[in-house]
C-alpha positions, 0 to 999 in steps of 0.5 A: 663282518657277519660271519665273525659273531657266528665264529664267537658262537661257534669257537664258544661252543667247541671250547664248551664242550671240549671243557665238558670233555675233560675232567678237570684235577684242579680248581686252577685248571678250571680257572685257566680253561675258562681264563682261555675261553675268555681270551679267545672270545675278546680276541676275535671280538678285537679284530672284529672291531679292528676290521671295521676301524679298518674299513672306516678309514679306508672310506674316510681315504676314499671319500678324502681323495674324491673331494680332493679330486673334486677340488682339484678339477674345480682348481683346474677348470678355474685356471683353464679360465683364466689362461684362456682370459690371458690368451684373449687378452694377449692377442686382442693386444697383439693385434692393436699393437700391429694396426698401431705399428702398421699405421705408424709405418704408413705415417713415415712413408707418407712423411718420406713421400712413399705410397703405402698403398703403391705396388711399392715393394719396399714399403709392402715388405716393410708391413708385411715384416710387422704382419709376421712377426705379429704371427710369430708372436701369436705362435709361440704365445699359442705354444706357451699357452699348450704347454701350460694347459698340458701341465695342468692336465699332467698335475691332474693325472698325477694327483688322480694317481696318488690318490688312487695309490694311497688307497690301494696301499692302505688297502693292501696294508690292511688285508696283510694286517688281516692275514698276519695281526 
């Protein structure tokens, strides 16, 4: 942006002197000389103003984006939270749920005149059937709750990479602009 006032000077000057070069026959061409000259110094004074506009927005875009990714990571550590709240929860109740089904079945045995506590291989099988399901239980709910930390982490990423896209496309629409405006 400091080099387009030394060009104004300069581009002023050649036309000056290439003004001064040549006689003019009219009044009009002096008048279109001069009309010239005035053009060209608004023109690069236009696209001086146009690059700085140029790179005000592209600030504001990464400055917009790197709040949005601060939202974003803030959004994602809130819900990694409450995941993590729910999973506690799900397995605090999981586990009162087997020592209530545990106690229920010994209570039936005791009922039905069955040792519990016995080598009994009918009534351990039974308990540890519950022991299992409990823990399949626990396995998927494990699973469901990678799954969902993994997509979490795959939004992320994806914003992260929009962002960065946008930017990157405005600033290579701004250099051809540049280049060809």
């Amino acid at each position: 942006m400091g080099s387009i006032v030394p060009t104004i000077g300069t581009a002023a000057r050649e036309a000056a002197q290439a003004f001064a070069q040549q006689p003019f026959s009219s009044l009009a061409g002096a008048a279109r000389g001069g009309v010239s000259l005035y053009n060209l110094a608004e023109g690069v004074q236009n696209r001086a103003q146009q690059e700085r506009t140029d790179d005000v927005t592209l600030q504001q875009l990464r400055a917009r984006s790197a709040l949005d990714e601060a939202q974003a990571l803030e959004d994602a550590a809130l819900t990694r939270a409450r995941i993590a709240q729910a999973r506690a929860k799900a397995e605090a109740d999981r586990r009162d749920a087997l020592r209530r089904a545990m106690a229920r079945q010994r209570a039936r045995f005791g009922a039905g005149g069955l040792d519990s506590a016995a080598a009994d291989g009918s009534a351990e099988a039974v308990l540890l059937g519950l022991v299992r399901e409990e823990a399949r239980d626990a396995a998927n709910d494990d699973a469901d709750t990678a799954l969902r930390l993994q997509a979490l982490d795959t939004a992320l990423a994806q914003r992260s990479s929009l962002n960065l896209l946008q930017a990157a496309q405005l600033a290579k629409r701004q250099d051809i602009k540049r280049l060809f405006g």
